[in-house]
C-alpha positions in Angstrom: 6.6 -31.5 -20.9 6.5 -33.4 -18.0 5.0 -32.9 -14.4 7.6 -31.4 -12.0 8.1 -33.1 -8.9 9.6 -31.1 -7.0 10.4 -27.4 -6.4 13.7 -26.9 -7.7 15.1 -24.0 -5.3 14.0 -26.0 -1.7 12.5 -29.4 -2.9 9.0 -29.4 -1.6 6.2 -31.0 -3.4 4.5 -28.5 -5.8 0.5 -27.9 -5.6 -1.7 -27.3 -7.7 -4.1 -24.2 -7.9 -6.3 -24.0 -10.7 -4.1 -24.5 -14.1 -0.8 -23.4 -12.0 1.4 -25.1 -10.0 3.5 -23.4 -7.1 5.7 -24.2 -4.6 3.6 -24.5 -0.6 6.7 -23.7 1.4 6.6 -20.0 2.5 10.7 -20.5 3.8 11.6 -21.4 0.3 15.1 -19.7 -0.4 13.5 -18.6 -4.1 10.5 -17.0 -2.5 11.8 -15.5 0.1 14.0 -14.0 -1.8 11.6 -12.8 -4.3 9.8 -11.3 -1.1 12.5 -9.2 -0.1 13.5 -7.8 -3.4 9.1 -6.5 -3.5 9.8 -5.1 0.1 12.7 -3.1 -1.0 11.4 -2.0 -3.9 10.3 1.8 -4.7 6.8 0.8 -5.3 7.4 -0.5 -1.4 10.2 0.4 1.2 12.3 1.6 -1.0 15.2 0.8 0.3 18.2 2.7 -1.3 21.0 0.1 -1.8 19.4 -3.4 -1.7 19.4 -4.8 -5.4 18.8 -8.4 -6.7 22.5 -9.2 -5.8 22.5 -7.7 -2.4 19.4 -9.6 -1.4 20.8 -13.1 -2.8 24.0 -12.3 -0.7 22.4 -11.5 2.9 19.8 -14.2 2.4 22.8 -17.0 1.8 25.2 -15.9 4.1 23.5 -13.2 7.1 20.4 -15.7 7.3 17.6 -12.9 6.4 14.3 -14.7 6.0 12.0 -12.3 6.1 11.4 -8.3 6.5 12.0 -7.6 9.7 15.9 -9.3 9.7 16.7 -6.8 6.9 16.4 -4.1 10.1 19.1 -6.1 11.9 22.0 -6.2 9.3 24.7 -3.9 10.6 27.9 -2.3 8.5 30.1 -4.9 10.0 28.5 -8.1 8.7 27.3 -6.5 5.2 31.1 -5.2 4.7 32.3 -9.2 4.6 30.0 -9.6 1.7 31.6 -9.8 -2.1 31.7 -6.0 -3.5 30.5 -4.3 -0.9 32.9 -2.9 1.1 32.7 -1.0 4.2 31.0 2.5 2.5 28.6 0.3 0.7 27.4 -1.3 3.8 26.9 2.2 5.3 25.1 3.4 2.7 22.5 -0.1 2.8 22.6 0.3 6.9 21.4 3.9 6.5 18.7 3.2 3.5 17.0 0.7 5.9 17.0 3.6 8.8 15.2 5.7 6.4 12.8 3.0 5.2 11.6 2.8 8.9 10.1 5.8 8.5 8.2 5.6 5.2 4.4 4.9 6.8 1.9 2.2 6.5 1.1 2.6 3.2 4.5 1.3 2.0 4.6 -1.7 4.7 1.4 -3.0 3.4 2.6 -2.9 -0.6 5.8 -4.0 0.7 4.3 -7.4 2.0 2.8 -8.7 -1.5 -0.6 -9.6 -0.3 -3.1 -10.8 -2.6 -5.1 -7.9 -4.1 -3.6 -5.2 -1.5 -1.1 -3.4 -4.4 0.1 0.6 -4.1 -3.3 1.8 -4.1 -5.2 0.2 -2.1 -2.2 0.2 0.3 -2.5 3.8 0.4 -6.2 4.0 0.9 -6.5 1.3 3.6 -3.9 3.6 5.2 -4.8 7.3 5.0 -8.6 6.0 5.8 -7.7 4.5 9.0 -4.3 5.6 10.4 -2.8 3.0 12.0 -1.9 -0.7 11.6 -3.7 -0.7 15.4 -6.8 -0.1 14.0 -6.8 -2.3 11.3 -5.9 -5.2 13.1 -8.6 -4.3 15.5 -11.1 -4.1 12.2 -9.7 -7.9 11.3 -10.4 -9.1 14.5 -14.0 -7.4 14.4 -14.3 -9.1 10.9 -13.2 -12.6 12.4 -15.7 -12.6 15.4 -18.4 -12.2 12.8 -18.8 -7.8 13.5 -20.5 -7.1 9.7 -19.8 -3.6 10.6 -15.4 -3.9 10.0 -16.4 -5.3 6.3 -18.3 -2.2 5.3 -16.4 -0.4 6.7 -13.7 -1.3 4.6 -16.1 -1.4 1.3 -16.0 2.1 2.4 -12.9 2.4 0.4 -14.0 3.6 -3.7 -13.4 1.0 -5.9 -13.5 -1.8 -3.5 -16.0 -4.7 -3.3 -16.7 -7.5 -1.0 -14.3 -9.8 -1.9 -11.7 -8.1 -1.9 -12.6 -6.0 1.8 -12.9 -9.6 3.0 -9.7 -10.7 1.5 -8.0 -7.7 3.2 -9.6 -8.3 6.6 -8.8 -12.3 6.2 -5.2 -11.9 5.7 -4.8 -9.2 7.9 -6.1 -11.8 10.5 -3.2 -14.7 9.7 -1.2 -15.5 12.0 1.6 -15.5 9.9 1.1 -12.1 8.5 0.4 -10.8 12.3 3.8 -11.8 13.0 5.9 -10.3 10.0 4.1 -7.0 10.9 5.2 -7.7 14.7 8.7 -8.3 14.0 8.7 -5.0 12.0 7.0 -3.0 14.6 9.8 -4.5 16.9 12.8 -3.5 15.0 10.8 0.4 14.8 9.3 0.7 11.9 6.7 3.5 12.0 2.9 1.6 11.4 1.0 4.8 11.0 0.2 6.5 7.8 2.6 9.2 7.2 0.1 11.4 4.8 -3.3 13.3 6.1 -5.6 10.6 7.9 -9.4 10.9 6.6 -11.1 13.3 8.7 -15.0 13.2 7.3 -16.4 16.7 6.0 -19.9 16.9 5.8 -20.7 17.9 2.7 -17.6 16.2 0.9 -17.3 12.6 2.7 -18.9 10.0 0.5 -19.5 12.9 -2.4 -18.0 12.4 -6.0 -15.4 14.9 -7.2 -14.1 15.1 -10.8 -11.4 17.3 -11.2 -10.5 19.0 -14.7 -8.3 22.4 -16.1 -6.2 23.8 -14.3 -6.3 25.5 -10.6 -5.2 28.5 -9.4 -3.2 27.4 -6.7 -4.0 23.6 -6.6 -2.1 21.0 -8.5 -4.6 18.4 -9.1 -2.5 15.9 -6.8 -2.9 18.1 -3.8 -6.8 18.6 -4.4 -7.2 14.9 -4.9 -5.5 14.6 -1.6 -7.6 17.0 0.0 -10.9 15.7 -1.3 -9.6 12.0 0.0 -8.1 13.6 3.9 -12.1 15.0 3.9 -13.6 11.4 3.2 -14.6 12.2 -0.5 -13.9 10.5 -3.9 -12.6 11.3 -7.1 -13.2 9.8 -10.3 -11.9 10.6 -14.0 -14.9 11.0 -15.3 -18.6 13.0 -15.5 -21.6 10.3 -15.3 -25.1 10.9 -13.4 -23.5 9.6 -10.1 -20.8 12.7 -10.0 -21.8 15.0 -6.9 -19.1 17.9 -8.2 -16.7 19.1 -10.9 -14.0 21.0 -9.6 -13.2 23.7 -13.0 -10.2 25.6 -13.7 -8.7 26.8 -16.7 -9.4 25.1 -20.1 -11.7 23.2 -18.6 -12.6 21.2 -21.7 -15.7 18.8 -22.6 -15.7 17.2 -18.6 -17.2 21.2 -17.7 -19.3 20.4 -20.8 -20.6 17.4 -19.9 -21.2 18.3 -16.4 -23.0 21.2 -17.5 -25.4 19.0 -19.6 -25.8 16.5 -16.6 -27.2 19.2 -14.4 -23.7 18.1 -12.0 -22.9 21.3 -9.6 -19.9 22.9 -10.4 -17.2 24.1 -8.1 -14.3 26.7 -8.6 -11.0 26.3 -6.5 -12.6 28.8 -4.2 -15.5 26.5 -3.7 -13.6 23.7 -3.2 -12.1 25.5 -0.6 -15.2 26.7 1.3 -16.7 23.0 1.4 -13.4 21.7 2.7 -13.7 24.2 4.9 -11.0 26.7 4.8 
């Protein structure tokens, strides 16, 4: 098969990285478009009404090329476009008012960086609030303050590489000014679910949850352990501070009994989180 020579959606010269080949130019039509349909999806934005076809139509003829131009389409220019009609476009135009609101969490997934998925979009957000704050952790990070990486390895499941991959493209200028343009057309850059708030006796502990609670779904209490600086894991080993029990425990309450781990009720849960 032989070599392309050029990208065959905007003609630049393709480069090399490792065994791939890609295409440099970040205002490629194909890539951008490919952008737009992550930001809108419901793992991102979630914006109700902008499909594959949509997002071919108001990047070739209402000249969106990135995010933030989504936020300027109105119900008059998307109504001109080929099956959409004037009910359509009001439907789009009010799917992009709602995705303003959804929170940090889904602007970070909804800009593809490397390594920064749904998770750890989530975590990076309800650990420190507000895209503010984690710009000023990247500039830390960029003037050589050790303290913004570990801060960021902070996060469970998160190693060095990657905190420094987070803080490194949260420093580009490029990425600075997609999340500018977005703050400008007003959508909300703080987390929208329960900011960490360290509890001494939970922040930086273990939890494993397993049964079922009397009150609790085990969503909620993973949320709460999380919002109190802890960590929860799916599993009993020697490193797990607590197992939180309900009913039909099973062989984690076992396991945890045989490892000497503390065990918790829903009640004691309760009294470490401190209500």
């Amino acid at each position: 098969v032989p070599r392309p020579t050029a990208c065959p959606s905007c003609g630049a010269p393709p480069e090399q990285d490792e065994v791939f080949l890609h295409c440099p130019n970040p205002a490629c039509p194909a890539q951008v478009r490919e952008r737009l349909r992550h930001f809108a999806s419901r793992s991102a934005m979630d914006i109700e009404g902008l499909g594959e076809a949509v997002v071919d139509q108001v990047v070739t003829h209402c000249g969106v090329r990135g995010p933030a131009d989504l936020f300027a389409l109105t119900v008059e220019r998307l109504a001109g476009l080929e099956r959409m009609g004037a009910k359509s476009a009001a439907n789009l135009v009010a799917g992009l008012e709602v995705a303003k609101g959804r929170g940090l969490a889904r602007v970070l997934a909804g800009l593809a960086l490397e390594q920064i998925g749904e998770k750890l979009s989530e975590d990076l957000a309800a650990r420190f609030g507000t895209l503010e704050r984690l710009l000023a952790l990247a500039d830390a990070h960029h003037a050589g303050d050790a303290a913004a990486l570990a801060e960021v390895r902070q996060i469970e499941g998160v190693a060095e590489r990657t905190a420094r991959l987070v803080l490194d493209q949260l420093g580009n200028a490029a990425v600075r000014a997609q999340l500018a343009a977005l703050a400008a057309a007003g959508v909300v850059m703080e987390h929208r679910g329960a900011v960490v708030q360290q509890v001494a006796g939970i922040a930086g502990k273990t939890f494993v949850l397993t049964g079922t609670l009397p009150s609790l779904t085990r969503p909620d209490a993973e949320k709460l352990i999380k919002a109190a600086g802890g960590k929860t894991s799916g599993s009993v080993s020697k490193k797990t501070d607590y197992v939180v029990a309900g009913a039909e425990a099973g062989s984690k309450l076992t396991k945890a009994q045989e490892l000497g781990v503390t065990i918790l009720d829903e009640a004691g849960l309760r009294a470490l989180l401190g209500g």
